[in-house]
N, C-alpha and C positions, 0 to 999 in steps of 0.2 A: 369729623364732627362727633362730637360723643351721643351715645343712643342708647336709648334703653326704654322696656317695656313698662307699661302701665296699664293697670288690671282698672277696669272699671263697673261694677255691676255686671261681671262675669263676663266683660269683654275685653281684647289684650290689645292695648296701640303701641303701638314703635313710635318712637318719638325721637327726634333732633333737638336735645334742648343746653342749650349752650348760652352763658351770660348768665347778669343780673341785672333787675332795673325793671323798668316798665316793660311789660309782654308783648310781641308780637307774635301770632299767629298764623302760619302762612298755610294754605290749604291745594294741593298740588291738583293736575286734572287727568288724563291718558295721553301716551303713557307714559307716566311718571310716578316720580316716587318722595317722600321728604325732602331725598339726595338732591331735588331738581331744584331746592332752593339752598344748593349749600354755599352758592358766593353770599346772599343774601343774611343768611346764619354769620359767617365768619364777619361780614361788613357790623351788624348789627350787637353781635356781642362785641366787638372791640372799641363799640360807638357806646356802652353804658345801658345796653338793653336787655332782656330774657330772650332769645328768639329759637322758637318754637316750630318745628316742625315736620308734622305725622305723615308715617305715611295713612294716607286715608280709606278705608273700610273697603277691604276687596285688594289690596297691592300689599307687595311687602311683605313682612313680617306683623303686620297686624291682622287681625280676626277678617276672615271673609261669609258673611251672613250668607245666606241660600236663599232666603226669599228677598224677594225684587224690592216687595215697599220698604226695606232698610236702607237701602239705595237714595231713598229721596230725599230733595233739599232739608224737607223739614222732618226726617229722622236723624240725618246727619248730623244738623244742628245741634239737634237736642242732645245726641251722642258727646259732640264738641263742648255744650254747657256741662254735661258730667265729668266729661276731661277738664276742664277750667277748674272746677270745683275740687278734684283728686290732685292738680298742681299747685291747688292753692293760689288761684291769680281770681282776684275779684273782674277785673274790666283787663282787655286785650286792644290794640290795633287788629284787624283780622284783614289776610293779606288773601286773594284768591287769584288762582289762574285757571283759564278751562273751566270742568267742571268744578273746580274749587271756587271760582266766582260765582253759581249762583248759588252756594252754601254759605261764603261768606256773606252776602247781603241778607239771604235767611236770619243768619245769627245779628243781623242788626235787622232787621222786621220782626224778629219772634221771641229774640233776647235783647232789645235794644240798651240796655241797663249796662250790661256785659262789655259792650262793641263799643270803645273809645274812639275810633274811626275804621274806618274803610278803603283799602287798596285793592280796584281789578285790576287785573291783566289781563288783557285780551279780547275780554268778552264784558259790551257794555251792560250797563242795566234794565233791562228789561222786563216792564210791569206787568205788559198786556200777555195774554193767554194767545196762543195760537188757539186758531176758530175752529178745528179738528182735533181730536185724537193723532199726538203724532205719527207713530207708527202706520196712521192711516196716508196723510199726507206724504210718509218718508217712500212709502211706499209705491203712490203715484207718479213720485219724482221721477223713481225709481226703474218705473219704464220706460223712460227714456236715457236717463243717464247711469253711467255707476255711480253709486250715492253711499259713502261708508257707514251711514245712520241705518240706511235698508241692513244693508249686508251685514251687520251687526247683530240685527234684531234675533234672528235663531238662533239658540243655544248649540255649541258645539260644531257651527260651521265656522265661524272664524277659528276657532282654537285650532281646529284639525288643520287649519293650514296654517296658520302665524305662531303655533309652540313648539314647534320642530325646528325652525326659522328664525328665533328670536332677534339675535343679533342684525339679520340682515333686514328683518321685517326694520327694526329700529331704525338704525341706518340709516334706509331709506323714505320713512314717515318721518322722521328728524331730519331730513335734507327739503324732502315735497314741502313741508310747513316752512320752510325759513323763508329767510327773504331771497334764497337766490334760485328761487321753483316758481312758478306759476303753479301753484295749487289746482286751480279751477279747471287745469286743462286733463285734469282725471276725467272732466264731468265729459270730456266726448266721448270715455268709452262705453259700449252698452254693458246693463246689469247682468242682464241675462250670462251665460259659460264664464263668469269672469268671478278671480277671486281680487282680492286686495292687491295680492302681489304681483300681478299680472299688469296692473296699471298703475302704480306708482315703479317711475322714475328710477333707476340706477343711482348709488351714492356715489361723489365722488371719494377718492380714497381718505382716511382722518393721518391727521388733524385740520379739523378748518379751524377758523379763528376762532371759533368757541366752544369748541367739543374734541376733546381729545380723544385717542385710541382705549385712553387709561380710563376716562368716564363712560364709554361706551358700552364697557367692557362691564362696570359696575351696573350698567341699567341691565347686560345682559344676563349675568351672573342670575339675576333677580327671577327677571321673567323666565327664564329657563327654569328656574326651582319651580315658580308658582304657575306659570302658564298665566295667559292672558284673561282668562275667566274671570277674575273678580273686576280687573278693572272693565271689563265689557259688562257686567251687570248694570253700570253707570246708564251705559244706552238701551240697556232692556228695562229698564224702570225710568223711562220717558212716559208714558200712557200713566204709570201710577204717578208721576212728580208731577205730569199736569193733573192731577184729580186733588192731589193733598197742598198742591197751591196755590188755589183756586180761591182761596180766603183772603189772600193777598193779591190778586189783581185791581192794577193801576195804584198801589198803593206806595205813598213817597217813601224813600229813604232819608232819617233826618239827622241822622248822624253826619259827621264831616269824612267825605270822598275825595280818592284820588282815582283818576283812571288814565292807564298809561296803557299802548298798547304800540307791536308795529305796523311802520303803515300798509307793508306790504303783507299784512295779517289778512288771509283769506275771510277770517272771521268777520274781519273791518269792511273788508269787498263785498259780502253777501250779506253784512245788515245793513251798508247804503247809511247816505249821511243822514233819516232818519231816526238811526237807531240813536244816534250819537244826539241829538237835538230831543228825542223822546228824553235822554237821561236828563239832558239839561234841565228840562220842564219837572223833573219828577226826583230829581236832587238838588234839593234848595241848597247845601251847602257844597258844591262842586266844587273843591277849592284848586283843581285843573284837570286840564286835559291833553293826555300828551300823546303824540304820533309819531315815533320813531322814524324817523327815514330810513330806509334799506333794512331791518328789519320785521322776521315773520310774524310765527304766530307763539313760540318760545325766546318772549321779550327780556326775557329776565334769564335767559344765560347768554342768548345773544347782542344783546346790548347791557351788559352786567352792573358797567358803571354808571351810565344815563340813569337807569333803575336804581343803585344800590344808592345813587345823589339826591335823586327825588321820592324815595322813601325815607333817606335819612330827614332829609328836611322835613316829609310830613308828619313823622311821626312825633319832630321836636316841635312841631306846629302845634299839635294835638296834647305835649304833656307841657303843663307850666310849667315843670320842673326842670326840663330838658332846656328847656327854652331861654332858660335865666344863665343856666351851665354857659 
């Protein structure tokens, strides 16, 4: 995919940007990189599109900030409106996974002018505030189960075990998330003597069906240069993103959404068919909702084509232009 830097009010993003046409925006979450949307890039530029995609603040070869509130939904946004502006794209589709989904719905709450529609993955839309300080809550979980939100929160305790380890740490969080792990059965181990890698799962050997030895190898390349630190910032600037999004509780999304997710996405299991029924209520234009069967929580490299059909269609949903093609 061709890549290159862009400078933005003294900030540098790597970018994936490939095509012409109407912009799509894709916004990756941990751990990953631009790369993690490169079936998506190739599908999208051969379909008549711009497609767009950074690695995002703290990964990669983009700028990694030191303080935490840059981390939050709605610094990121604002980050991403100044990138719009430096690529010259008035209005975008904005595609999110992970933590890339609650940035992209940011950038249609806070830029909604910007945001032609909306694609999550993985993780639904979620208006209301939790009723605590995370970090307080993650924490209580946390003595009872191992919880990777806890074990995160220190600076420098994950790194000192997961960036010496890159490759294998990957592996095996890229095997625990898919659909062929039971995620949730991390949560028996306790927190306490226990690091990450102690409780997640052995990989089996690659290639599986959707991650070759050869892409592995690229996410490994990565986080071995940079170490895991910036994209772990994401989860140390929890306590600051509930304080700076606090303006936006329960507030609808009115732009046109797509949310596609798998079913066997731990994510899906521990928001419970609430969460999915809250989004209903609070995106008036849902125009679906999809549930991958046998796939995890990386919908979009593990079901590549399901995803790369039902974003082509929303996106020609979304531009009259496309539409008419």
């Amino acid at each position: 995919m061709p890549v290159r830097s862009v400078e933005v009010d003294g900030f540098t993003w790597n970018i994936h940007d490939e095509g012409v046409g109407p912009a799509v925006v894709m916004c990756h979450g941990f751990p990953g990189l631009g790369y993690s949307y490169r079936h998506q890039v190739e599908t999208l530029a051969a379909a008549g599109y711009r497609a767009v995609a950074p690695d995002m603040p703290g990964y990669g070869r983009t700028d990694r900030p030191k303080a935490v509130e840059e981390y939050t939904n709605v610094a990121v946004a604002d980050r991403l409106r100044r990138l719009l502006d430096a690529l010259g794209i008035h209005q975008a589709v904005f595609v999110g996974h992970d933590f890339g989904a609650p940035v992209a719905w940011t950038m249609a709450l806070r830029h909604t002018d910007r945001v032609a529609g909306l694609v999550l993955l993985a993780v639904p839309y979620a208006p209301d505030r939790l009723p605590a300080r995370p970090s307080e809550l993650y924490a209580a979980m946390a003595r009872k189960h191992f919880l990777h939100l806890h074990y995160f929160q220190q600076p420098g305790v994950a790194e000192a075990e997961l960036d010496p380890r890159a490759a294998e740490f990957l592996a095996r969080v890229f095997f625990a998330l898919s659909g062929e792990y039971r995620y949730l059965d991390i949560w028996s181990h306790p927190s306490e003597g226990h690091g990450y890698l102690d409780v997640l799962p052995a990989a089996p050997e690659l290639p599986w069906g959707w991650l070759s030895a050869a892409e592995l190898e690229h996410y490994a390349n990565e986080f071995s240069r940079t170490g895991f630190g910036g994209g772990l910032s994401w989860y140390r600037a929890y306590d600051a993103n509930w304080e700076a999004s606090a303006r936006y509780e329960g507030a609808p999304v009115e732009v046109p959404t797509l949310f596609v997710a798998g079913a066997s996405d731990p994510v899906i299991t521990m928001s419970g068919p609430h969460a999915l029924e809250r989004m209903r209520q609070t995106v008036p234009d849902l125009r679906g909702l999809h549930l991958l069967d046998g796939a995890g929580h990386f919908v979009q490299m593990e079901r590549r084509r399901e995803v790369d059909d039902l974003l082509l269609d929303f996106v020609a949903d979304v531009n009259p232009r496309k539409r008419s093609e």
